[in-house]
VMD Tcl script that draws the C-alpha trace (Angstrom):
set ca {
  {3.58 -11.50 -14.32}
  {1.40 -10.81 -17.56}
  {-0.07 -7.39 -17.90}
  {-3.37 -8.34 -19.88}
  {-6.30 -7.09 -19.81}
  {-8.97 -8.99 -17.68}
  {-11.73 -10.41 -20.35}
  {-15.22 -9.64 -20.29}
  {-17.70 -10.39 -22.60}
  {-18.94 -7.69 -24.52}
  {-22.41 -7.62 -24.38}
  {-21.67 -7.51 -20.61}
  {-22.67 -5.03 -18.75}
  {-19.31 -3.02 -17.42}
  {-18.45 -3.47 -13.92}
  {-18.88 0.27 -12.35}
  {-16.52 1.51 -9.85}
  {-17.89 4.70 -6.98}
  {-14.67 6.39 -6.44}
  {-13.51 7.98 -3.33}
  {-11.22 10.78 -3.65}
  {-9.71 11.69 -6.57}
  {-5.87 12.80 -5.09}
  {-2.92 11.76 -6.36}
  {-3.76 7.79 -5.74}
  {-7.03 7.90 -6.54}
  {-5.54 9.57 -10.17}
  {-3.41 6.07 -10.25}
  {-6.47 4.17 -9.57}
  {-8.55 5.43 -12.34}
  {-5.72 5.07 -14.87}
  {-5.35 1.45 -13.94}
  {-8.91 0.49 -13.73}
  {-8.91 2.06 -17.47}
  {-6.59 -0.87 -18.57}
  {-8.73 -3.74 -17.56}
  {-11.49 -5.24 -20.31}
  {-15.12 -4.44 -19.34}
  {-14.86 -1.18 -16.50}
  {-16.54 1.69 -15.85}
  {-16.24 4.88 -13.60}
  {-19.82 5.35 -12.60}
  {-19.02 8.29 -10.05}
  {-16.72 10.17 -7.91}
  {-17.03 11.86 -4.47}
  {-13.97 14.73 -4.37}
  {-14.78 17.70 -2.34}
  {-11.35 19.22 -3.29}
  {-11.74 21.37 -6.90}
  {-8.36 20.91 -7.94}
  {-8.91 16.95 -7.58}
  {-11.75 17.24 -9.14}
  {-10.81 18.79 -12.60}
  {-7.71 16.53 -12.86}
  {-10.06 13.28 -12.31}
  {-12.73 14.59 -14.85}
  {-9.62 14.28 -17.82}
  {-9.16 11.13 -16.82}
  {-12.94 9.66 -16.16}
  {-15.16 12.26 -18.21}
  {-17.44 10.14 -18.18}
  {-18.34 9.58 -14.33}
  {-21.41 11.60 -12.25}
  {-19.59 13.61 -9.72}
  {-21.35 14.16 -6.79}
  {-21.04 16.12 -3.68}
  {-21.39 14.06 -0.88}
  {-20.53 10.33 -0.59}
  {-24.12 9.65 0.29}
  {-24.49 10.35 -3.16}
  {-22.39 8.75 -4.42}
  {-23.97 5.71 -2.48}
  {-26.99 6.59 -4.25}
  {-25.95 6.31 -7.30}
  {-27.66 3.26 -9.01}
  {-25.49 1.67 -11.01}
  {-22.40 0.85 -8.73}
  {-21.13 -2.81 -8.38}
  {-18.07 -1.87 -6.53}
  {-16.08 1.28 -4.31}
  {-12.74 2.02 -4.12}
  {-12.05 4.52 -1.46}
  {-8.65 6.50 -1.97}
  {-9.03 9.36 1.19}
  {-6.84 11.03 3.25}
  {-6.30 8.13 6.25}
  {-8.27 9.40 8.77}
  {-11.27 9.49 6.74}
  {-11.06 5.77 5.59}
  {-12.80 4.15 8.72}
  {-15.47 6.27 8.90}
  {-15.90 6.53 5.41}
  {-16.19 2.36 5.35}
  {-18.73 2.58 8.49}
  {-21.12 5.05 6.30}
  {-20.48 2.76 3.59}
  {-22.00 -0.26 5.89}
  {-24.68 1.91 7.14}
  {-25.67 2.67 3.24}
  {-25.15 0.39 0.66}
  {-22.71 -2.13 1.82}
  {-20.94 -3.06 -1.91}
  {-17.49 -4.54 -2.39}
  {-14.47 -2.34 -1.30}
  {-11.16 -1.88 -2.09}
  {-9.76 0.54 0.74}
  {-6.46 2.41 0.53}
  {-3.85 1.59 3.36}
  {-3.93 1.97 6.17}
  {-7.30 1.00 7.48}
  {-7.39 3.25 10.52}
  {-4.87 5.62 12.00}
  {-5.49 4.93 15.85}
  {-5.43 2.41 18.43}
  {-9.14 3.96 19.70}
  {-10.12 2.62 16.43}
  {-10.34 -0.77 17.18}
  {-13.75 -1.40 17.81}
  {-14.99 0.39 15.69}
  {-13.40 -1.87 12.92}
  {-14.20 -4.58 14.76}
  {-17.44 -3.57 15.01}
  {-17.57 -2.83 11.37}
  {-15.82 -6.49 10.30}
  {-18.47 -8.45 12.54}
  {-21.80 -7.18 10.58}
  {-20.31 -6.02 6.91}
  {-22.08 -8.82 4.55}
  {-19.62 -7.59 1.61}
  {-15.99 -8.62 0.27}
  {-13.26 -5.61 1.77}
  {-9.79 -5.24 -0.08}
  {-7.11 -3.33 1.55}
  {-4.51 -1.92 -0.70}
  {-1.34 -3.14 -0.48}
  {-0.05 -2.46 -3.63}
  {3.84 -3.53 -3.00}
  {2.84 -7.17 -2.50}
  {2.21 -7.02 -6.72}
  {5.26 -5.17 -7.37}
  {6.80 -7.66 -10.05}
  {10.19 -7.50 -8.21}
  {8.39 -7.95 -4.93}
  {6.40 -10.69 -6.35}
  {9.18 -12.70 -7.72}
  {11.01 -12.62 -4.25}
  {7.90 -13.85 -2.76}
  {7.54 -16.42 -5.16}
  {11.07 -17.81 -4.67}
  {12.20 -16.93 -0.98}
  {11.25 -20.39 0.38}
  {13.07 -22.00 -2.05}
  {16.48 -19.49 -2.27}
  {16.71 -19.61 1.71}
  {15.85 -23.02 3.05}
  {13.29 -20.99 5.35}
  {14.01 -17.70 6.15}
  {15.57 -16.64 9.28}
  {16.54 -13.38 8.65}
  {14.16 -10.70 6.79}
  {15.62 -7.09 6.11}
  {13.76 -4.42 4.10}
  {15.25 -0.72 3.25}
  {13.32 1.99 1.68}
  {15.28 5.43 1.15}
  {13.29 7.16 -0.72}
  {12.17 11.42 -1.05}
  {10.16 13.49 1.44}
  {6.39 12.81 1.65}
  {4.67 14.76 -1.11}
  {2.07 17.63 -0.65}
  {-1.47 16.55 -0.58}
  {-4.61 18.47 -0.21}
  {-4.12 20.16 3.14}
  {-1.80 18.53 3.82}
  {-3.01 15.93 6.04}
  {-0.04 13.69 5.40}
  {2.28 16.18 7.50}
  {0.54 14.89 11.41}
  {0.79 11.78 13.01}
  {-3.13 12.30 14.03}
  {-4.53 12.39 10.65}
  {-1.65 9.94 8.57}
  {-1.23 7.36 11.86}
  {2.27 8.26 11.82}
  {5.44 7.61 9.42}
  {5.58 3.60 10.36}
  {1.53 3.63 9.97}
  {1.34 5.50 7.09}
  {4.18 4.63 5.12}
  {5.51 1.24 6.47}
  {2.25 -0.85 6.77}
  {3.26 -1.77 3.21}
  {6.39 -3.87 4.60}
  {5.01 -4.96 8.24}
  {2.61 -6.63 6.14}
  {5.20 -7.84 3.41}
  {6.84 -9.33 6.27}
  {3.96 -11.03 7.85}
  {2.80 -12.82 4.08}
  {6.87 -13.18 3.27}
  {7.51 -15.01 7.20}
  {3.81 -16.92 6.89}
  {3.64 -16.27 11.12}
  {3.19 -13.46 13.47}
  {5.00 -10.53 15.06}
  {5.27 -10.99 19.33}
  {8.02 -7.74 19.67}
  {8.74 -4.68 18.16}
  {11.89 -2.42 18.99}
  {11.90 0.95 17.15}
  {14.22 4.16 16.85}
  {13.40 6.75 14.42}
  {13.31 11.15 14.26}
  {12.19 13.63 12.49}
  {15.81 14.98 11.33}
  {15.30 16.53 8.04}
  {12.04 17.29 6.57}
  {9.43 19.38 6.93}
  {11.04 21.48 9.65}
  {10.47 24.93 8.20}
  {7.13 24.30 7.36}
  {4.09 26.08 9.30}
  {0.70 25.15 9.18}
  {-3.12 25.74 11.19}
  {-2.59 23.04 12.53}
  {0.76 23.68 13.83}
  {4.42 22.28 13.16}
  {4.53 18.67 11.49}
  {5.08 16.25 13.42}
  {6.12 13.16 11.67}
  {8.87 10.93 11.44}
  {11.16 11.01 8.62}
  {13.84 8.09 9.71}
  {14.20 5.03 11.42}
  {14.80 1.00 12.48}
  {12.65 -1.22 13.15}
  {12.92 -4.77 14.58}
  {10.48 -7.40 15.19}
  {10.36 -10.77 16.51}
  {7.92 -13.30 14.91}
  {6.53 -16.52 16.51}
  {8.49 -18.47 13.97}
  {11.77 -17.77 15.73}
  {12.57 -15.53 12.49}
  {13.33 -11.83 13.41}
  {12.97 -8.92 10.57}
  {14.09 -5.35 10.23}
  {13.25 -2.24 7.97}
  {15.15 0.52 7.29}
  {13.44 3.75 6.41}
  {14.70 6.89 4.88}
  {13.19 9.45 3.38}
  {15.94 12.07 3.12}
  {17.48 9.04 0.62}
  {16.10 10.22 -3.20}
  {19.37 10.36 -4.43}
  {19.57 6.57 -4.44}
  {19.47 4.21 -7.28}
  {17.08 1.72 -5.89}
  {14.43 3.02 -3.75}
  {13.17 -0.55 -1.99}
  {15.93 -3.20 -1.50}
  {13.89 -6.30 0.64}
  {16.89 -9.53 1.22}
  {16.01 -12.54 3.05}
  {18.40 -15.56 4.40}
  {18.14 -18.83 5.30}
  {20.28 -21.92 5.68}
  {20.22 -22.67 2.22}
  {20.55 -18.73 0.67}
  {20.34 -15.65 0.52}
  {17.41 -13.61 -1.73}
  {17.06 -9.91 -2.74}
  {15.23 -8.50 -4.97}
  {15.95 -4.05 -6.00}
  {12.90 -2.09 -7.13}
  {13.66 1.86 -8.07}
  {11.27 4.19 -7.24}
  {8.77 6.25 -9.84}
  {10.10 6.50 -13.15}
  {9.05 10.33 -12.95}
  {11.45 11.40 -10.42}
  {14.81 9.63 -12.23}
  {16.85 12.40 -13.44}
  {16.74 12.40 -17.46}
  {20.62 13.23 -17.44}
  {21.28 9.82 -16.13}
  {19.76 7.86 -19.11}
  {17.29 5.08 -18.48}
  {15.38 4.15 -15.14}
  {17.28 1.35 -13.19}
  {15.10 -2.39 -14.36}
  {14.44 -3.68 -11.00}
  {16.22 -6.83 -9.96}
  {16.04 -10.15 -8.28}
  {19.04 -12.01 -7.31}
  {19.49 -15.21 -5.54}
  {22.97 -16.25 -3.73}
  {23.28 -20.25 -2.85}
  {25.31 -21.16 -0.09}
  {26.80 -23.97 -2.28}
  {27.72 -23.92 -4.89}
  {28.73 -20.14 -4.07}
  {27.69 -17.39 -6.86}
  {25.15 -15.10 -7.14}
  {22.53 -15.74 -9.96}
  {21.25 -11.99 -11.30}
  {17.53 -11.69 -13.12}
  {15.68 -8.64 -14.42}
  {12.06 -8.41 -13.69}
  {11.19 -5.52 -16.25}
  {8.10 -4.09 -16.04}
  {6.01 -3.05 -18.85}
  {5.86 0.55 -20.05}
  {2.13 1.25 -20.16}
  {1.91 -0.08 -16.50}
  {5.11 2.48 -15.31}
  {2.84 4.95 -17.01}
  {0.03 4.18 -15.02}
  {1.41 4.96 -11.50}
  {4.34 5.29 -9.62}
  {4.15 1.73 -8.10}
  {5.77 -0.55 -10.89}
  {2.61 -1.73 -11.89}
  {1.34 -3.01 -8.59}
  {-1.52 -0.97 -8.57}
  {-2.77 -2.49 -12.06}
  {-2.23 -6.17 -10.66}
  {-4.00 -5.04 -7.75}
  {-6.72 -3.83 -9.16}
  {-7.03 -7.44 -11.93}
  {-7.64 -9.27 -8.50}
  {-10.19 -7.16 -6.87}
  {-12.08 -7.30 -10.11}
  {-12.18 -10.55 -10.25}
  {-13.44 -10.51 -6.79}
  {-16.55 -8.49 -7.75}
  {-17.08 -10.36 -10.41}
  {-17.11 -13.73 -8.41}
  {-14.15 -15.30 -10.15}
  {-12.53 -15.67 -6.93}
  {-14.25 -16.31 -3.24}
  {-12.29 -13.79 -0.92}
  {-9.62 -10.70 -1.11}
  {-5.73 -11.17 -1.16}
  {-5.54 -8.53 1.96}
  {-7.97 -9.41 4.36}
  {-9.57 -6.83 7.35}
  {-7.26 -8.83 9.00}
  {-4.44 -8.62 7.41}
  {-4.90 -4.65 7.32}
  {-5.23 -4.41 11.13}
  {-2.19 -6.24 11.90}
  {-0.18 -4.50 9.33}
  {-1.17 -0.66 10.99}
  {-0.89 -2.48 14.33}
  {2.51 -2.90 13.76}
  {3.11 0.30 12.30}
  {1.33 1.76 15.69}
  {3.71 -0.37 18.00}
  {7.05 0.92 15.97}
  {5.65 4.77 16.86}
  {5.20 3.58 20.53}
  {8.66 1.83 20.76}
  {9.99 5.43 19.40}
  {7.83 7.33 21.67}
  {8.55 5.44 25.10}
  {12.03 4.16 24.10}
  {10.89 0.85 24.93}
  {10.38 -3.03 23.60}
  {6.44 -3.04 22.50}
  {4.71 -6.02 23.07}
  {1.98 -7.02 20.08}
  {0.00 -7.98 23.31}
  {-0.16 -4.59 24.26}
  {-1.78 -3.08 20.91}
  {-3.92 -6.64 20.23}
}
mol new
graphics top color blue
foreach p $ca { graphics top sphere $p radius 0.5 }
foreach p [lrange $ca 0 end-1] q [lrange $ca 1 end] { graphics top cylinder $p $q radius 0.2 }
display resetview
């Protein structure tokens, strides 16, 4: 995948983003907005001060305001991007609809409750506008080559594994991420990403999910107003899909001492597929030399021997975030979108719901100790 710039002529005028928060994603978001052609940060809604200064170095130029129905206000927006804590995304999107109903690219996950249902529903039924939800690993170069591929390497994939050991969630303001009711929960808040990398990877749906998972490690001495945190730090996950294809994930997040911080395989009659992505180029140790270059290999059945390709990614992208460039990719799409270049989102409403549906089902399996019907969520 190319990382240029998305043109736009220059007498244009700029496509103007209303930003969200301003935390540590919404700082990735603004750098990668800066690298497409033709953008502009029109303003920013982040009530926290510490936010706020570290956004103004990177979008001096943006109005920030202190509410978002200013920010709604604000005259010259074409698009939002809304980069919140979770539990303030679907109300946040429903003020949005009530306001000034623009384009929206909305962080993961898209609520954090099963109560929230119908209110989304409610929201999806009437909003006239185009909504993005942010799934960033789908445009992880690795990720992307595996997807591109996997048909082809497996025959049809039967068997669909994904492993992330990776560190300890990191602080954020107030940290909201430390409590199932404001995050969703570890397999909400976290996994989404790969219950819905498994529903675009298998093309069909999930019927089952079996969990196991604890809170073993982290966070354990940690005290806060709101009490002790509550969520999850390990676990497995299996689902059944209507395909007759099962899939697993792995999680860790005791794990940063590994080399590769996603590994996703896939099988099939014909193959087997993996592809290796390490995780943000910040947090390798210096000692150790270079990053790991994430990896894709495919491994025919006949003739036997595994085929091993680098999928580099480029510097000023690794820069930009701590998602191998997804976020930039991302963000090419969605402006396109707004710009009419192309006639719907990559990650639908729908698409979001089932993804934190299944996230919601793994916490239930690991609550009840139980098989969790998709039924029972739907």
């Amino acid at each position: 995948m190319d990382h240029q710039t998305t043109k736009h002529p220059a007498a244009a005028r700029p496509t103007t983003y209303g930003i969200i928060g301003c935390g540590m994603m919404g700082q990735e978001h603004l750098n990668n907005i800066a690298l497409l052609g033709g953008t502009r940060i029109g303003a920013i809604y982040e009530p926290n001060s510490t936010m706020r200064a570290q956004a103004q170095q990177l979008a001096s130029e943006a109005e920030f305001t202190d509410t978002l129905d200013a920010l709604l206000h604000h005259p010259d927006l074409d698009c939002l991007l809304i980069a919140s804590p979770n539990f303030r995304h679907l109300e946040q999107l429903e003020q949005i609809a009530q306001t000034r109903p623009l384009p929206v690219l909305v962080e993961k996950p898209l609520f954090t409750s099963i109560d929230d249902r119908e209110r989304l529903r409610a929201f999806e039924a009437q909003y006239p506008a185009p909504v993005w939800v942010a799934m960033e690993y789908r445009y992880m170069p690795p990720i992307a080559a595996f997807l591109e591929h996997v048909q082809a390497a497996t025959g049809g994939i039967k068997m669909l594994s994904i492993r992330e050991h990776r560190f300890p969630f990191l602080e954020k303001v107030a940290d909201w991420n430390r409590f199932n009711a404001k995050s969703g929960g570890t397999f909400v808040e976290k996994c989404c990403h790969f219950f819905d990398l498994m529903r675009l990877a298998l093309g069909s749906e999930p019927l089952r999910v079996m969990a196991s998972g604890a809170q073993d490690t982290n966070h354990l001495d940690e005290t806060y107003g709101d009490g002790l945190p509550d969520i999850l730090d390990n676990g497995y996950v299996i689902v059944d899909f209507s395909c007759g294809a099962r899939a697993m994930l792995e999680l860790c997040m005791f794990a940063e001492g590994a080399e590769y911080q996603e590994e996703v395989s896939a099988v099939g009659p014909s193959g087997k597929i993996e592809a290796f992505v390490p995780g943000p180029g910040r947090f390798w140790p210096e000692h150790l030399g270079a990053a790991p270059v994430p990896k894709l290999i495919t491994s025919p059945r006949a003739p036997k021997g595994p085929v091993v390709m680098d999928v580099p990614v480029d510097a000023t992208l690794l820069d930009a975030g701590d998602h191998n460039g997804s976020t930039f990719y991302q963000h090419r799409g969605f402006l396109e979108l707004v710009r009419g270049e192309r006639d719907k989102p990559d990650v639908s409403l729908r698409d979001g719901r089932m993804a934190v549906l299944m996230g919601l089902a793994a916490q239930l399996s690991i609550a009840e100790h139980r098989v969790v019907h998709m039924s029972e969520v739907l």
